[in-house]
N, C-alpha and C positions, 0 to 999 in steps of 0.2 A: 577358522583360518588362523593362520599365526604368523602378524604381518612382520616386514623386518622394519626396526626402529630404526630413525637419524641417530645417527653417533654422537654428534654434535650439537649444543644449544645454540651455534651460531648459524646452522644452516637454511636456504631461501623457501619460503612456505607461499607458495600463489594459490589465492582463496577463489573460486568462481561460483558468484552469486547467482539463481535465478528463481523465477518467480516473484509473487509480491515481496510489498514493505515490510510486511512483518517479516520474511527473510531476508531481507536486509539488514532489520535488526540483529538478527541471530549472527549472520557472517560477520557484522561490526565487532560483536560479544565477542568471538571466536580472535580476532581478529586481534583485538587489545590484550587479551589473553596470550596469546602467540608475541606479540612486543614487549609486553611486560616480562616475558623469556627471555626478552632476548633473542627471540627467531626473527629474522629477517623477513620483511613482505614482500614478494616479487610481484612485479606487477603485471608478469607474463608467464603463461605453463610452460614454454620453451625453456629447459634449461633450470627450470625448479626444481628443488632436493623432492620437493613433495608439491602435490598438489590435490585440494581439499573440493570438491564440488557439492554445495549444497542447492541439493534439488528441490522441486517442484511438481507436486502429483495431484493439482486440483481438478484441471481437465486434460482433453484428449490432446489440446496441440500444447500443453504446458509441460505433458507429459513425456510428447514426441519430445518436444524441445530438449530435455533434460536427457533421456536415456542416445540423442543424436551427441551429447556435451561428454556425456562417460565412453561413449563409442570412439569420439576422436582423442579422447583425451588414452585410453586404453590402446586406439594405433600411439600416439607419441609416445605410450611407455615401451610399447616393444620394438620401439625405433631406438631407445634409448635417450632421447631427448627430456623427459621427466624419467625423477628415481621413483619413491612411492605414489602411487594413486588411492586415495580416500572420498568415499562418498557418503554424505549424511543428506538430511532434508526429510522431506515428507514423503517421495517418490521414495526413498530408503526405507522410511520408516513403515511405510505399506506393505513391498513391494521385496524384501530385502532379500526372500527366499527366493524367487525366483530368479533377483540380478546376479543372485552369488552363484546363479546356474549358469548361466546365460553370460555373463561378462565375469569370466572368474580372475583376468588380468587385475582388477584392481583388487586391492590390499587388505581392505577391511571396509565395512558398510556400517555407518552408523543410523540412530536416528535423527528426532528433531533436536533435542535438545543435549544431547549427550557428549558436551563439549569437554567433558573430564576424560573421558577415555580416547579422547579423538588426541586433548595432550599426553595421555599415557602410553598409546601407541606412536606419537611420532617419538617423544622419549619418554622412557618412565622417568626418570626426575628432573621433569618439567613441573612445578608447581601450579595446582589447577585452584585451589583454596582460597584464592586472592578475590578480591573484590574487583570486578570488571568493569576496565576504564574503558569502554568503547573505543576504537579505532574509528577514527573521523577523518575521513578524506581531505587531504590537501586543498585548501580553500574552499569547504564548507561550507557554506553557512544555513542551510537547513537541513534539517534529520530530522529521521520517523524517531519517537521514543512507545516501546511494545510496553500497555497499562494492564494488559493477563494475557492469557494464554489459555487455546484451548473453546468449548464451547458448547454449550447444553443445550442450544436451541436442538427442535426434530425435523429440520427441514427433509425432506425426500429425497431430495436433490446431491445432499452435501455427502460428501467422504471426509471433510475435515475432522468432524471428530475422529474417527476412524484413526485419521493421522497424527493428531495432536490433542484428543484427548480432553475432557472436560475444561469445564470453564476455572479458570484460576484468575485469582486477581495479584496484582503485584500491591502490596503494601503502600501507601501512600507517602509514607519514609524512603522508603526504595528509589519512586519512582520523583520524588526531588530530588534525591540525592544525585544521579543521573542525568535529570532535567541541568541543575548547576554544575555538574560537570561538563555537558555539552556547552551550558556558556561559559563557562572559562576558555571553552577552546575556540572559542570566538562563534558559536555557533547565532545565532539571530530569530531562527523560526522554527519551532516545536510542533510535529505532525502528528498529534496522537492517535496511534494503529491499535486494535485489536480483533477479534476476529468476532467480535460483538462491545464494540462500545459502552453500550449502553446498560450493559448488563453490570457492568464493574462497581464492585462493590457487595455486592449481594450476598456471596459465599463467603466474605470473608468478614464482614461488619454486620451481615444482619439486614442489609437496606441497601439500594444504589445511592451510592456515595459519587456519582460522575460531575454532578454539579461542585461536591467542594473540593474535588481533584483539580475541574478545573480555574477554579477561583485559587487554591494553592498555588497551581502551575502560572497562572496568571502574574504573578507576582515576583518569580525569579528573576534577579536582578542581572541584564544582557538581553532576556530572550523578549521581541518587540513584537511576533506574531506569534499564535497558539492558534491549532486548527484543526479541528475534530472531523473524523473518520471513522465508516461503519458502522454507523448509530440504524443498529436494530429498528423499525418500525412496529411490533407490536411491543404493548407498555413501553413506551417511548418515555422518558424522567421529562416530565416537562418542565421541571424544577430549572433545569438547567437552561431556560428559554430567559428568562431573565440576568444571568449570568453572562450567557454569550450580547446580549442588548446592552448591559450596561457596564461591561470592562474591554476599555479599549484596548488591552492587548490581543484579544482572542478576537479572532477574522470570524465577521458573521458572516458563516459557512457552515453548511452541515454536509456528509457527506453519506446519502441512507438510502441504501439497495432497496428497492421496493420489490425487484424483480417480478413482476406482472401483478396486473390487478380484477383480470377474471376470476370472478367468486366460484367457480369449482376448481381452475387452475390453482388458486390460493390453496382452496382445500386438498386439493390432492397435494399441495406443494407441501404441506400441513406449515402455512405461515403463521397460523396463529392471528389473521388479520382481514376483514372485509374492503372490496372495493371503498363501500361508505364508510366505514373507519377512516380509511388511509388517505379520503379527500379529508376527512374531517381535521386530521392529524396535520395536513400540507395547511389546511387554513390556519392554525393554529399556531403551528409555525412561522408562517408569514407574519402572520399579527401580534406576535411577541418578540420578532427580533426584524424593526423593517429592514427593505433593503437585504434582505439574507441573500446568499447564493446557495439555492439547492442543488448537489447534484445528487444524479442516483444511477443507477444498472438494472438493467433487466435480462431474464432470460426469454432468447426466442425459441419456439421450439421445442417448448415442453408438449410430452408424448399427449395430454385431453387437448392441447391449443389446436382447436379447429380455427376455421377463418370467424367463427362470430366471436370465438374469443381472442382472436389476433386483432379484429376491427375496436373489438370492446376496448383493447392497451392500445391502439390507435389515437381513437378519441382521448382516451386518459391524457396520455400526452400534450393534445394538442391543449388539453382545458389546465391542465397544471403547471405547464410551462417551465420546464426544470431550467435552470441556469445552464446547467451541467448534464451531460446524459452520454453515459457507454452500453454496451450490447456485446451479450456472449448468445454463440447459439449452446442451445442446450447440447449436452454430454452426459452420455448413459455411464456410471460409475458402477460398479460392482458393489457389493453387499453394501446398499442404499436400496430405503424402501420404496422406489421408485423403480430401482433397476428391474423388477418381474414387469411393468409395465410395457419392456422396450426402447425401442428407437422407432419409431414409427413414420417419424416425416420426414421426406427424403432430405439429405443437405443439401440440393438447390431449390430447396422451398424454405427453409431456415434460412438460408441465403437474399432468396428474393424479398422476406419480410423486415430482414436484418436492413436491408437495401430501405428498405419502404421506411421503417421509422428513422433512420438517420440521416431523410432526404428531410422528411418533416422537422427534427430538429436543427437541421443545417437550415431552416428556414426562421425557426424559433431565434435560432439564436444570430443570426445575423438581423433580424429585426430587434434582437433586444440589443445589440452591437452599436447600430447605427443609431442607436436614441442613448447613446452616450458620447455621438460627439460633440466636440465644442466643451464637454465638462471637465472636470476635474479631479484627476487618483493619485493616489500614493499607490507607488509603485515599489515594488522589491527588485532590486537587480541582481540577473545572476551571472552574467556574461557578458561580454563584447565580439561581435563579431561582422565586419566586414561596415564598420563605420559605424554599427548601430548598435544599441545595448539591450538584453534579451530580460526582459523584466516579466511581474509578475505581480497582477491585483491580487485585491482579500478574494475576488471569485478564483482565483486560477490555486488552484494544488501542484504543488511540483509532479511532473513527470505526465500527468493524465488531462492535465486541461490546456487553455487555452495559452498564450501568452499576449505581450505588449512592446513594440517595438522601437523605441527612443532614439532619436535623435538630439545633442550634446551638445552646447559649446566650449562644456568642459570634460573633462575625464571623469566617469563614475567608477566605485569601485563595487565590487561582490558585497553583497551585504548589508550596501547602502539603501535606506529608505527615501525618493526622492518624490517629488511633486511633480504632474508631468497633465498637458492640455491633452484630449483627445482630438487627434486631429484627421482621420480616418477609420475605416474600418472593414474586416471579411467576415466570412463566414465564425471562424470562432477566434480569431486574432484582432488585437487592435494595433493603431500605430497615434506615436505621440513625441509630442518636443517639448523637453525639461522646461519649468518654470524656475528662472532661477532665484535660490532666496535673494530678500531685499540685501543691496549693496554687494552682490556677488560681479554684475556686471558693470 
């Protein structure tokens, strides 16, 4: 294709993110990149010289989601309401032959990370060679920072390789340098993404290097939480268990897909992991960082999960008691070595087990809820709305967990670290009134 370029390096570029954090990272990149031009950010497709959508192609409704976002975005361009339409992401990077069949309206199709020609086509002399200050959203104050890219595990399951490509690790020069620019811009809490955690370091030093990544990360001067995500559970670093126990910036918090624990489902899943490993691994866990908050995900749904192995990740559940816990039903991916096996269970039996284990943790976790009140958290706040202020324990991760609901006598702002009683509780929310420091009242 041979798309037409902006004329101008002043003109408004509206970026639409979707899918995970780690795309988010990527749109940030894109983003700062595009300001450091000089190009404008709109904050709305209506009326954008261009507009950029990076997509999402891990599953079936991530995937709908994405190619529903280039459908409507491709009506607005032949309304005339956007000038260029660009799509990049993982769903591009898949998928790119067939979109450019299929939705020929937009402009050009990129991949994952193919952020230099994405500014060559909106202009050729946009400089793309610059060191990438991330774009950070107006009042901020926590961000994902991406520590590689890419991923060698052989799960059955996944297409992400497919999409993005072996495992890479980002430099641990890089990924400070980053880290401290986020805190200059006021940022406060450091989410570290990748698409295997724990694997980092391996291919590029020889060894996983996660624990002195985050002992370095630890230590950036501004950032007051550090909070690990995606930690692989086979060869788990356990090195790093002492690390997160005894540096008080990093929230004991882990964040590790276990995604089922029936020992043939594993196998076939090829996780590289046994039921009895995997308790072995949560005890061990527990007992080197107390007090953690684990969360994890599971798939329901996979093509061998009969009911003895849907009951078998039942019990798991009820006996490991995650802090935290989400559910995807399984999705048949194309060229994954899973997909010869099918789809075999119907989606209202995915449905009704999906139903069954988050009836059980909506039980887990309002009982671990209620034996927190009367105590006492430091809370992250991240909003104000309707009297109360929308905070956020070391358990809670931005966007996917829980929160905590404050009640003030003073004004808090974004980003503040405050003390707060528990003084109720639901199912995975809490509610609480500020402790004010001494001499404040």
């Amino acid at each position: 294709m041979n798309p037409i370029s902006i004329a101008l390096p002043t003109k408004r570029v509206n970026v639409v993110t979707l899918g995970c954090s780690k795309n988010t990272v990527d749109s940030e990149a894109l983003m700062g990149l595009l300001r450091k031009n000089n190009i404008q950010l709109a904050d709305e497709a209506d009326g954008a010289d261009a507009v950029i959508i990076n997509t999402c192609g891990f599953i079936d409704l991530a995937k709908e989601e994405s190619v529903n976002a280039i459908l409507a975005a491709a009506a607005m361009k032949r309304e005339g309401r956007i000038g260029q339409l660009y799509v990049a992401g993982c769903l591009s990077q898949r998928y790119m032959n067939d979109l450019e069949e299929e939705i020929p309206e937009v402009d050009a199709y990129f991949g994952v990370t193919d952020f230099g020609n994405i500014l060559k086509t909106i202009n050729p002399n946009l400089k793309h060679d610059l060191i990438s200050e991330r774009f950070v959203p107006e009042g901020s104050k926590s961000a994902y920072i991406k520590i590689s890219e890419g991923c060698d595990n052989p799960c059955s399951f996944c297409a992400i390789p497919l999409m993005r490509g072996g495992h890479v690790s980002r430099p641990v020069e890089d990924i400070l340098l980053e880290a401290t620019y986020l805190a200059s811009e006021g940022v406060k809490e450091l989410v570290l993404v990748a698409q295997d955690s724990t694997y980092y370091g391996l291919d590029l030093y020889g060894e996983r290097k996660l624990a002195t990544l985050l002992e370095k990360v630890a230590q950036v001067r501004g950032i007051e939480w550090v909070r690990l995500m995606y930690a692989y559970p086979a060869k788990f670093p356990l090195d790093i268990l002492p690390v997160i126990a005894e540096q008080p910036t990093i929230c004991k918090y882990i964040d590790m897909p276990i995604q089922h624990v029936s020992d043939p489902v594993l196998k076939s899943m090829r996780r590289g992991i046994t039921r009895r490993a995997m308790m072995e691994l949560i005890g061990k866990i527990r007992a080197g960082v107390p007090n953690i908050a684990l969360r994890t995900t599971l798939i329901i749904g996979y093509p061998n999960e009969g009911e003895t192995e849907f009951r078998e990740l039942l019990d798991f559940v009820a006996e490991a008691e995650f802090e935290r816990l989400g559910v995807f039903a399984y999705s048949q991916e194309e060229n994954t070595t899973a997909h010869p096996l099918e789809d075999p269970i119907p989606a209202e039996v995915k449905q009704e087990r999906i139903e069954r284990v988050m009836e059980l943790q909506r039980t887990i976790s309002a009982r671990r809820n209620e034996s927190l009140i009367g105590g006492r958290e430091r809370v992250f706040v991240e909003s104000e709305s309707g009297g109360e202020y929308i905070c956020r324990s070391y358990r809670d991760a931005p966007e996917v967990d829980g929160e905590v609901y404050v009640t003030s006598p003073v004004r808090l702002l974004p980003g503040e670290f405050v003390d707060v009683e528990i003084t109720d509780a639901v199912d995975y929310d809490l509610f609480a009134e500020l402790i004010p420091p001494t001499g404040l009242l």
